[in-house]
MDAnalysis code that builds the backbone (N, CA, C; Angstrom):
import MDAnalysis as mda
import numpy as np

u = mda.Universe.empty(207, n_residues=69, atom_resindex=np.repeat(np.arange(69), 3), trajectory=True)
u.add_TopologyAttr("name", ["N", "CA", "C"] * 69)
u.add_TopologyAttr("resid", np.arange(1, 70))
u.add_TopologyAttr("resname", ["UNK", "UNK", "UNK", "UNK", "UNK", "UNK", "UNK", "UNK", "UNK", "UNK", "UNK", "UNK", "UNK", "UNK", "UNK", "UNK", "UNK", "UNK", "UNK", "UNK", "UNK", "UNK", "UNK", "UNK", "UNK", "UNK", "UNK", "UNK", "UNK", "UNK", "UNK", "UNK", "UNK", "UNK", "UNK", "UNK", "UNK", "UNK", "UNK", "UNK", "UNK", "UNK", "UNK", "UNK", "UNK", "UNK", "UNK", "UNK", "UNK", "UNK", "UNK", "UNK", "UNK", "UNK", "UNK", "UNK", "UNK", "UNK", "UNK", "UNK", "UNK", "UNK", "UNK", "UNK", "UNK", "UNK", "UNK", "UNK", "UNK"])
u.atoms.positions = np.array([
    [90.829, 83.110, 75.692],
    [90.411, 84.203, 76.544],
    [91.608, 85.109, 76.817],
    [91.339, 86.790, 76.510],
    [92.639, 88.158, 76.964],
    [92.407, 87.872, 78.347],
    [93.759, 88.072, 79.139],
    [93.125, 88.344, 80.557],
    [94.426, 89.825, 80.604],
    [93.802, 91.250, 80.434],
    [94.342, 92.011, 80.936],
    [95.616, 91.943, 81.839],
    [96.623, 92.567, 81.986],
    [97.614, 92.541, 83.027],
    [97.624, 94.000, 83.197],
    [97.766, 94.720, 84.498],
    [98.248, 96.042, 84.717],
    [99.897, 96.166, 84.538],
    [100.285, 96.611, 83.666],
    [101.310, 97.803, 83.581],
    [102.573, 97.569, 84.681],
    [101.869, 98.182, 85.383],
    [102.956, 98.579, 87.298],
    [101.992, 98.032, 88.495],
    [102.545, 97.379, 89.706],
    [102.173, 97.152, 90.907],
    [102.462, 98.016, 92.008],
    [101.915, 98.689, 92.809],
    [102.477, 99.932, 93.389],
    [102.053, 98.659, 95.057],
    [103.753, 98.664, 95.710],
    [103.333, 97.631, 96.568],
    [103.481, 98.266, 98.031],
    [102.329, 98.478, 98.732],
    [102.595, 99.546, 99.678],
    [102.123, 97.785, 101.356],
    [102.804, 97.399, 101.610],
    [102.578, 95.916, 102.192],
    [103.733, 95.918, 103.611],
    [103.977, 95.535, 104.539],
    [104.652, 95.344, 105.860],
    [105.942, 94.873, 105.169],
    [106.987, 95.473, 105.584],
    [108.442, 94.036, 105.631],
    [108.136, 92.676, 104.933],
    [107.762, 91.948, 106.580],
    [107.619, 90.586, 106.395],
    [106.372, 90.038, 105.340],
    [105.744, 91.067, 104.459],
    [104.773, 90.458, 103.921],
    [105.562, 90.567, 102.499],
    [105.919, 91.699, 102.213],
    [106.749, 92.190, 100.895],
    [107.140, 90.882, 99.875],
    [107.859, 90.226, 100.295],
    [108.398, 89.237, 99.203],
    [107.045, 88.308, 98.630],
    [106.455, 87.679, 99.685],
    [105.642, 86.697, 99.281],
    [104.379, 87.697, 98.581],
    [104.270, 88.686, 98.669],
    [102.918, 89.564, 98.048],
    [104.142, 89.814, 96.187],
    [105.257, 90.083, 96.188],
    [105.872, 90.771, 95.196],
    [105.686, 89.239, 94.412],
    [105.822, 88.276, 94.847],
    [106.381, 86.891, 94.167],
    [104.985, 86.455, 93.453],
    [103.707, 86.567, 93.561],
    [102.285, 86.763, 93.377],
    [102.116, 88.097, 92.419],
    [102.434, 89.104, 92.775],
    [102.349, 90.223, 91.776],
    [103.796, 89.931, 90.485],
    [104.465, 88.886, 90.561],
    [105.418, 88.796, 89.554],
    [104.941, 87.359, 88.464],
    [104.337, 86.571, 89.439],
    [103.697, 85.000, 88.809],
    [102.492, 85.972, 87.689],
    [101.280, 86.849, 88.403],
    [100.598, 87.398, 87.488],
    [100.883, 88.459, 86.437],
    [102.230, 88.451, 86.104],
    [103.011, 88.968, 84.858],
    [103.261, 90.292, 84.740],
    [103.046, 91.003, 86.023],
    [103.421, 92.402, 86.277],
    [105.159, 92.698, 85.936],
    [105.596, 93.397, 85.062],
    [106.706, 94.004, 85.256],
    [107.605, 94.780, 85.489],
    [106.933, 95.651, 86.119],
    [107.342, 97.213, 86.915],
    [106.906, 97.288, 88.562],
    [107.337, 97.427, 89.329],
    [106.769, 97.181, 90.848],
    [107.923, 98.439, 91.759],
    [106.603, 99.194, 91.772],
    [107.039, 100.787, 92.949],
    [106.889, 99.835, 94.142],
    [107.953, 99.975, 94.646],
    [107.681, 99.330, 96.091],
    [107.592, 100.300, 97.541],
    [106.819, 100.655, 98.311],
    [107.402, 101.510, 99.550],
    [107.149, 100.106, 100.626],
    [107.785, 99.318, 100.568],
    [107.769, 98.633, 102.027],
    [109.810, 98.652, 102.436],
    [109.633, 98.883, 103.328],
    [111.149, 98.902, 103.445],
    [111.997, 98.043, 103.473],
    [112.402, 97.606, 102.294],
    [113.223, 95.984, 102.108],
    [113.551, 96.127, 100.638],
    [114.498, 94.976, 100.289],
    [115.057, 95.062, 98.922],
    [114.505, 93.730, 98.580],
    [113.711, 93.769, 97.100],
    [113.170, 92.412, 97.013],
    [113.839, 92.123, 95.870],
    [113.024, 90.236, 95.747],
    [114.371, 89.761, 94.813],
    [113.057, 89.495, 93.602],
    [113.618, 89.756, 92.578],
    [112.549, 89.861, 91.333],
    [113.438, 89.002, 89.824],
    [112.902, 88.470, 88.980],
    [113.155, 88.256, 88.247],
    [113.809, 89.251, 87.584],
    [115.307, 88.597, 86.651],
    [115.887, 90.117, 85.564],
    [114.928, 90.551, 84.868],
    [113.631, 90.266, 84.195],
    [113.011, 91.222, 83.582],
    [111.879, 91.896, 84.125],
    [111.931, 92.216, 85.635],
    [110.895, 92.709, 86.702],
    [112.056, 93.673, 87.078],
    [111.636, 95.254, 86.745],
    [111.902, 96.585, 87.029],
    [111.253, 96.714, 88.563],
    [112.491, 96.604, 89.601],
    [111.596, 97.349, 90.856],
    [112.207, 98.709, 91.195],
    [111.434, 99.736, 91.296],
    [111.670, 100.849, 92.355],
    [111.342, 101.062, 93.772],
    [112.684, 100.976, 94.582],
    [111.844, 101.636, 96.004],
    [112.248, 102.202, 96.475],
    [110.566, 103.167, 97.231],
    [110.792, 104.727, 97.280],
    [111.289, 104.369, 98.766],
    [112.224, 105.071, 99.470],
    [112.201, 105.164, 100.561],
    [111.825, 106.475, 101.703],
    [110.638, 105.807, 101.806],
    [109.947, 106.723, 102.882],
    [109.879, 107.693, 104.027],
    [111.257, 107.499, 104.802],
    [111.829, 108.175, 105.687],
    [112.985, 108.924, 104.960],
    [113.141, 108.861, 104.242],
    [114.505, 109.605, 103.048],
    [113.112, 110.668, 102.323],
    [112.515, 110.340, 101.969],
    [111.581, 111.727, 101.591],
    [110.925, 112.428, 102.203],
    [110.058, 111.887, 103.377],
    [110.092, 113.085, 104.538],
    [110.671, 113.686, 105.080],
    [112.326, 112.985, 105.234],
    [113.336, 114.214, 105.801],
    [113.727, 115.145, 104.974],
    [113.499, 114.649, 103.286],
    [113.642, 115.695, 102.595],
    [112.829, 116.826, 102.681],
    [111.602, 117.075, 102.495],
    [110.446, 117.629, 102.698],
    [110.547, 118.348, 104.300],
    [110.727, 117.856, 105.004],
    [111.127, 118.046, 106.463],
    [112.175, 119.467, 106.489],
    [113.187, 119.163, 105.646],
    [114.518, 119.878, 105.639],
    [114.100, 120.934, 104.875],
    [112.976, 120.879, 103.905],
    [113.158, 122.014, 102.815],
    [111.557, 123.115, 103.624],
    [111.006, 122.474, 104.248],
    [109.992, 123.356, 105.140],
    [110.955, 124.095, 106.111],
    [111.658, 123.609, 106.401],
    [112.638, 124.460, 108.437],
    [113.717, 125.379, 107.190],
    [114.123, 125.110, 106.034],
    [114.958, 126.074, 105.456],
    [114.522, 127.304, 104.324],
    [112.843, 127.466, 104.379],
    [112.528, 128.396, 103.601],
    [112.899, 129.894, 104.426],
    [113.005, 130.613, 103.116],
    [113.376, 132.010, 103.425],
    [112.510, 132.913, 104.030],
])
């Protein structure tokens, strides 16, 4: 039996939930994981994580609305 795997995990989850949800999305063979929970998780070397940080892009966005011409 194929059992499909998705691609990327986009992990949008609390702090304290983050690791134990990433460690489940890494057992089911995901290897790319966008993370926005605010924490640095620990992933296997061949598990690609990105994370976006959330308050760093609204202040960007923030800054570029109060400085238009």
């Amino acid at each position: 039996m194929h059992r499909d795997v998705p691609d990327i995990a986009v992990l949008t989850v609390p702090r304290e939930n983050a690791q134990s949800v990433v460690d489940r999305v890494v057992r089911a063979g995901i290897k790319a994981i966008l993370n926005f929970a605010p924490t640095q998780l620990q992933v296997p070397g061949d598990v690609t994580v990105k994370t976006v940080n959330m308050a760093m892009e609204l202040e960007g966005l923030s800054f570029a609305l109060s400085n238009r011409d």
